[in-house]
N, C-alpha and C positions, 0 to 999 in steps of 0.2 A: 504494500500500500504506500502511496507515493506521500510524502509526509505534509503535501498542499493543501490534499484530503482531510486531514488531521486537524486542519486547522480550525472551520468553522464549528466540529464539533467542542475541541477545547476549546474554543469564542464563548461557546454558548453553556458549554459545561462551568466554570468558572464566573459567569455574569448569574447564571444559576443558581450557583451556591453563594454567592455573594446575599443574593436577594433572599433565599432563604435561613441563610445564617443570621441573619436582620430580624426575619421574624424570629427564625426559634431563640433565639438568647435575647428576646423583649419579654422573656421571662426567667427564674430560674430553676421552674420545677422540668422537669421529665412531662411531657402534656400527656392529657389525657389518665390512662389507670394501667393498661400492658406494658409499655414500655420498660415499668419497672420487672414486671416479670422476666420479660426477655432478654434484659442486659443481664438480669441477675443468673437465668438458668443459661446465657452463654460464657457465664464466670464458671459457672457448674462445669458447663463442656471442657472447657478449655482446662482444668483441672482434672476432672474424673474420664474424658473421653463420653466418649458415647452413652446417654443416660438412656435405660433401658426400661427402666420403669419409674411411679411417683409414688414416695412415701410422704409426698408432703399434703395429700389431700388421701385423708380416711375413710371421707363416707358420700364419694362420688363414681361414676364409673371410672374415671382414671387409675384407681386404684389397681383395679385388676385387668384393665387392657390401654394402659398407657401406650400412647403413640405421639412422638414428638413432629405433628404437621406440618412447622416448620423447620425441619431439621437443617437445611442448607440455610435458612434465615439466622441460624443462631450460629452456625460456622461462620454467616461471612460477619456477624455482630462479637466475634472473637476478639479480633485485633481492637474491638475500642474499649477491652474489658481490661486494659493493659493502664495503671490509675484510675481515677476518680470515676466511677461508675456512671454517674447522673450525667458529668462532662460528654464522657464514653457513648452515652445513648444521644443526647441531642448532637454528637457530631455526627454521627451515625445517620442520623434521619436526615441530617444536611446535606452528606455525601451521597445516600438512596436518592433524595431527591432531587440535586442533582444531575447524577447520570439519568434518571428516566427522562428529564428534560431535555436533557444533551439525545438520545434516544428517540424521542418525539421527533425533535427536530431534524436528526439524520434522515428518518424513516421517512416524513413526506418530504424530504428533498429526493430522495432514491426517489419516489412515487410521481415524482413532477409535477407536484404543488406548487405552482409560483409562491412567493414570497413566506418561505416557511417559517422567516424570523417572526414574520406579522401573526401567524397564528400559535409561534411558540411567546408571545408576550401573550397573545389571549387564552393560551391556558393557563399562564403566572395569574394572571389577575383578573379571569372572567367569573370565579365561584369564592367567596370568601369561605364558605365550607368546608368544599375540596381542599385549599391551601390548608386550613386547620388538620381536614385528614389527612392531609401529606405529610404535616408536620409530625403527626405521629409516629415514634420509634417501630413500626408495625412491617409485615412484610407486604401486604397489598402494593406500596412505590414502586418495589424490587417487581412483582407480578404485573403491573401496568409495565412495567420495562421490555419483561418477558414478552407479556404480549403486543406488541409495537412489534418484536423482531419477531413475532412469530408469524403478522402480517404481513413483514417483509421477505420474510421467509417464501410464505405463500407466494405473494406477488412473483417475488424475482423465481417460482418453482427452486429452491434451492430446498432438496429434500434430506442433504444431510445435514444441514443449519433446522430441517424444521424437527428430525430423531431428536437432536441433543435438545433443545428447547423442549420438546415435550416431553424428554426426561429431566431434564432440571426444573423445569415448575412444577412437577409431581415433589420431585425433593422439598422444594423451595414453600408450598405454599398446600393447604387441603382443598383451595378455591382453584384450582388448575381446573377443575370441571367448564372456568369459565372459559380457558383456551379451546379446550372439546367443542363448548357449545360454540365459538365463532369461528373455530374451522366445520365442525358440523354447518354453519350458517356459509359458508364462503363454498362450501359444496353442493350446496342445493343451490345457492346462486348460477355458476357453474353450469351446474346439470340445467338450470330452464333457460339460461341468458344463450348459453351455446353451446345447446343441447349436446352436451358431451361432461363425460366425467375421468377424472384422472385419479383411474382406479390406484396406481401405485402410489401417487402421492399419498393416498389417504391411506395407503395399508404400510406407509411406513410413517408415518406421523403415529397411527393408530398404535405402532410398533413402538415409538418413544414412548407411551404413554403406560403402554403397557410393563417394558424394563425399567420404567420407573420405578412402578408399583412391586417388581418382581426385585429386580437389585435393587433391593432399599434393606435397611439395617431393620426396619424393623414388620417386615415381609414375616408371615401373612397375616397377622394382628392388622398391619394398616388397611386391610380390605374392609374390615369390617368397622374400623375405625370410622375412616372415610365417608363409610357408608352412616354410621350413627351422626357423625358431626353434619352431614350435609341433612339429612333427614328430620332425625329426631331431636339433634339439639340446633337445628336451623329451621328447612321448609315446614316441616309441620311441628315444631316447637309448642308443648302445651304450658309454658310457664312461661312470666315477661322475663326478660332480660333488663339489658341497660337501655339509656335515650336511643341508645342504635339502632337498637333494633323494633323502635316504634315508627308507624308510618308516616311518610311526609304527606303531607296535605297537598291539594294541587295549587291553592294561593300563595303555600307558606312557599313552594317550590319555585315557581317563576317569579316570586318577590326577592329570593337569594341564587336564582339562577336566570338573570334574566337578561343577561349578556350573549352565554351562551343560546341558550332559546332565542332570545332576535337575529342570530348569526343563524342559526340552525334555520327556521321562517326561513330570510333573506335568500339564505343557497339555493333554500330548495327551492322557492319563487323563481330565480335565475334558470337550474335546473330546467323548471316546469316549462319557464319562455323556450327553452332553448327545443322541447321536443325531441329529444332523441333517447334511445336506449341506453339503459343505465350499463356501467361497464361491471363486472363481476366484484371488484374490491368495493363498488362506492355500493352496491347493493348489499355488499357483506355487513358493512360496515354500517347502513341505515338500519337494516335488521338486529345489530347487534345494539343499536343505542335506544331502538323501540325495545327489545330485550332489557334491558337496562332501566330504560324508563319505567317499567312495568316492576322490576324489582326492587327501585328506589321508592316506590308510592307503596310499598308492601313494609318496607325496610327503608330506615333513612340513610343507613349504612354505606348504600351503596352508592353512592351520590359520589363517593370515590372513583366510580368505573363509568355512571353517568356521564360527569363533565368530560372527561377526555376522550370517549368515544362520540360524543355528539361535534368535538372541535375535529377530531376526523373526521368524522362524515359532513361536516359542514364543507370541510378545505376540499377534502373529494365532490362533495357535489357541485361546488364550485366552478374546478377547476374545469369538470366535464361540460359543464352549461355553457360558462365564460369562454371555451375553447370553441363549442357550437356557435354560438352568438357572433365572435367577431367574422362570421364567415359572411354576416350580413354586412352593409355600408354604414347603416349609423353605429354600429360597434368596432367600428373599425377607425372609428374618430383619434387622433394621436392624444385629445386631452382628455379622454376616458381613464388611463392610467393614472396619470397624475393627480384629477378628480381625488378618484380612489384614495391614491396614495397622503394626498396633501387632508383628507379627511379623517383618515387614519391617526395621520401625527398630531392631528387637535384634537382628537377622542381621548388619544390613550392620558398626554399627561393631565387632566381632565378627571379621566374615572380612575386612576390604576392608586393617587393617594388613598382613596376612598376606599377602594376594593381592599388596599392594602390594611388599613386602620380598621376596616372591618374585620379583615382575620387575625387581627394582633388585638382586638378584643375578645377574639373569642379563643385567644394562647392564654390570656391575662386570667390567671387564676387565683384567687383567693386563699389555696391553702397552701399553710407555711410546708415549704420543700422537707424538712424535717419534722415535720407533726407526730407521726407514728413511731419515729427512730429511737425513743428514749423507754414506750411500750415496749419492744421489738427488741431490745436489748434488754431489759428486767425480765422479761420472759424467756430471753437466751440463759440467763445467769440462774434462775431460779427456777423456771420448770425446764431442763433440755431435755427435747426427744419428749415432752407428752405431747399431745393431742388438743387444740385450741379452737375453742367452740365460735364463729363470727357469727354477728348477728349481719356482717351486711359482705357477700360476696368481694363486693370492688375492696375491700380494705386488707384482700389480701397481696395481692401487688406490692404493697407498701410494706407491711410486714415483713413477708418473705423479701424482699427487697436488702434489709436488715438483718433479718435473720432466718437461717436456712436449717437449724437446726431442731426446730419445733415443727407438729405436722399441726395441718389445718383440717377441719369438718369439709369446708369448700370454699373455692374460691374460684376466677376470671368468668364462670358463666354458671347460675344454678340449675340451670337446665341439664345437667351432669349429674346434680345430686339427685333430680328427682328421677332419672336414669334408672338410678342405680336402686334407689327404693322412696317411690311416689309416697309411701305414711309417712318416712323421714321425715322428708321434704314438707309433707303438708303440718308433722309437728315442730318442725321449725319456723313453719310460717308463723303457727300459732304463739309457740315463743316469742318468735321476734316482736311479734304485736300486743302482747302480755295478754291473748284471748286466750289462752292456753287453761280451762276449766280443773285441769289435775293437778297435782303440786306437782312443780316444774324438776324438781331435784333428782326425783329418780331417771325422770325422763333423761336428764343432763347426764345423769353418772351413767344409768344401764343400758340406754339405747342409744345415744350419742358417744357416751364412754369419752369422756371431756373432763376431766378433774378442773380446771381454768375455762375461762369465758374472758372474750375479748368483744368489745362492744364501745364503738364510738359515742359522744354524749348526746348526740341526737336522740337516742332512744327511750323517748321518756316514757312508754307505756312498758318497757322489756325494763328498764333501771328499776322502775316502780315495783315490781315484781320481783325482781332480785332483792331489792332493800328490807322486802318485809318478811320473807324466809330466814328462819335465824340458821338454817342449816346453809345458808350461802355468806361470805364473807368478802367484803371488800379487801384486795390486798394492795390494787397501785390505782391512782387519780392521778391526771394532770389536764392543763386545758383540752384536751383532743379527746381522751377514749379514759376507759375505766377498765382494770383487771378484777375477774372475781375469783374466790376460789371453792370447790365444794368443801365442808371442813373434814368428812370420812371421803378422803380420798381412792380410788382406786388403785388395789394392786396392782 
């Protein structure tokens, strides 16, 4: 590769991180609630090798079919476990984000997207959301990356670039089903645009997919893994989760994506003027951000995979309309471009502060970076290795973050605990909300099997109910959370 080629992706890789290192260190926590997890179990890696199973959650299905889905996310999160952790993880989600920018950009320049810088600025600053999710220490960046090359892969038929890719997002991520489903989509495309199908492409793409699953460390647990985490504690999930995984409304959606959405309008208008047959990738590509759309107003989650597949399919359908269009005389005017372009430059420095200060409010978090750390270590010191009862999932992240030597009841989604045993689950709810009609103690000790209780001060109806049992004791307070302890502990 001739090293001229190099150039505009480091332009753009470097201008990239610049802008996203702005945002993420406009705060000083780790955003969001995983990240801590995931710096803290690629410390684990990078010490122990290969972690094979989880002792750190008791009484969820992990316990007994741990699969770590993103195993290649936490190899490549190794080298930033090397000092300060928190540093570690926000430089981390700098350099992920980053390269998938640097990666956007290459990919519609390969596809012949005129001006790809113009739409790699409107995915920096068309979704204040998206930014937020990007910001996240999470693997989804690295799989928006994946998939970018694995459309280019497509495009350019390059079928040993598309084996390795769909064996490394198998590694990399449990959501690779999303690469399936847009080469699935880019093959039916295919098969009706022209009328023909390219049987080997797909049986060795299918082939990555499948050596993934097959040479994996933790083959053939992760079949079944995969299959729970997509199913049961995803599409048809019977417990809430986090804000995540609540539906986006369709006001709340075009009022924080409405950048994207008037681009999306606008191409396709162009598109439409222009009258002609869509080409196989910009069809793939429309079908996959209707896909998307459809999962985002189900899940707000996904508003990660939204925005970027709608700024491709916008540039694609552009390019195909704009390309028909000048074939007529009035688009073939010499101040159409410029139009364009000189409209462009007064938007952006215009909307991109605003876009900007909107996702640097929604980084700006309220709790102190060290909240949990002082818990998290008196529980290291004084119970190690029992079993620590939460009243609220997300606080384990934090915990375990600090301390790796105490197991937890559950923790990053409870949809795992009630997995693993739906009465659990339903008397933990009851606990947590102090509607729990039995005396909570036995519950705590012989069905939980929890000597200690960890429960942030929010919980005034679970406190209340701890306070008036004389068989439960208060052992550690401070402003954040409260340790309790049973006083017949178990052997």
């Amino acid at each position: 590769m001739k090293a001229r080629t190099l150039i505009a992706p480091a332009a753009v890789f470097l201008a990239a991180f610049a802008y996203f290192h702005s945002l993420q260190f406009s705060a000083p926590n780790i955003p969001g609630f995983d990240g801590y997890y995931h710096i803290k179990f690629a410390e684990i890696t990078r010490h122990e090798g290969i972690v094979k199973s989880f002792p750190w959650f008791q009484q969820t299905y992990w316990k007994d079919y741990f699969v770590d889905q993103h195993f290649l996310f936490h190899l490549l999160l190794v080298p930033f476990t090397y000092g300060d952790l928190t540093q570690g993880a926000k430089t981390a989600a700098v350099v992920f984000c980053a390269l998938m920018v640097a990666v956007f950009h290459t990919v519609l320049r390969g596809a012949r997207v005129p001006c790809p810088w113009a739409w790699t600025v409107i995915l920096s600053i068309g979704s204040p959301e998206f930014l937020y999710r990007m910001a996240l220490p999470r693997a989804p960046v690295l799989a928006l990356a994946l998939l970018f090359l694995g459309f280019y892969s497509l495009y350019k038929k390059n079928r040993l670039g598309l084996f390795f890719l769909g064996f490394f997002f198998v590694w990399l991520y449990g959501g690779f089903t999303l690469l399936v489903l847009f080469a699935g989509l880019w093959f039916l495309s295919e098969r009706v645009l022209e009328k023909k199908l390219d049987r080997p492409t797909v049986y060795v793409f299918m082939s990555g997919i499948l050596a993934g699953l097959i040479v994996n460390p933790y083959f053939p647990e992760n079949i079944a893994f995969i299959y729970t985490q997509t199913f049961a504690a995803g599409i048809d999930r019977a417990v809430e989760g986090g804000q995540e995984w609540l539906p986006y409304r369709w006001e709340k959606l075009l009022e924080d994506n409405w950048i994207p959405a008037a681009l999306f309008v606008f191409s396709s208008g162009v598109f439409a003027a222009a009258w002609r047959k869509p080409r196989v990738e910009t069809s793939a590509w429309v079908l996959f951000s209707v896909a998307a759309l459809l999962l985002t107003l189900g899940s707000r989650r996904f508003i990660e995979y939204l925005v970027p597949c709608m700024a491709v399919a916008s540039a694609l359908l552009l390019r195909d309309g704009w390309e028909s269009l000048r074939q007529k005389s009035f688009f073939r005017s010499e101040w159409l471009s410029p139009a364009f372009l000189a409209a462009f430059l007064m938007l952006v420095p215009w909307l991109a502060p605003d876009q900007f200060a909107a996702a640097k409010k929604e980084m700006e978090d309220t709790r102190d970076p060290g909240r949990y750390k002082q818990a998290a270590l008196w529980l290291e010191k004084n119970t190690p290795g029992s079993t620590i009862y939460l009243t609220d999932w997300d606080d384990f992240p934090e915990l375990f973050f600090y301390n790796s030597r105490n197991r937890y009841i559950v923790g990053l989604d409870p949809a795992f605990l009630y997995i693993y045993d739906p009465y659990l689950h339903k008397k933990w709810i009851e606990i947590n909300s102090g509607t729990i009609r039995q005396d909570p103690y036995p519950v705590l000790l012989y069905l939980f099997r929890t000597p200690y209780i960890y429960t942030d001060n929010e919980h005034g109806p679970f406190i209340r109910l701890m306070e008036r049992n004389p068989r439960i004791k208060l052992e550690y307070l401070d402003a954040y959370g409260r340790i309790y302890s049973l006083k017949e502990k178990q052997d």
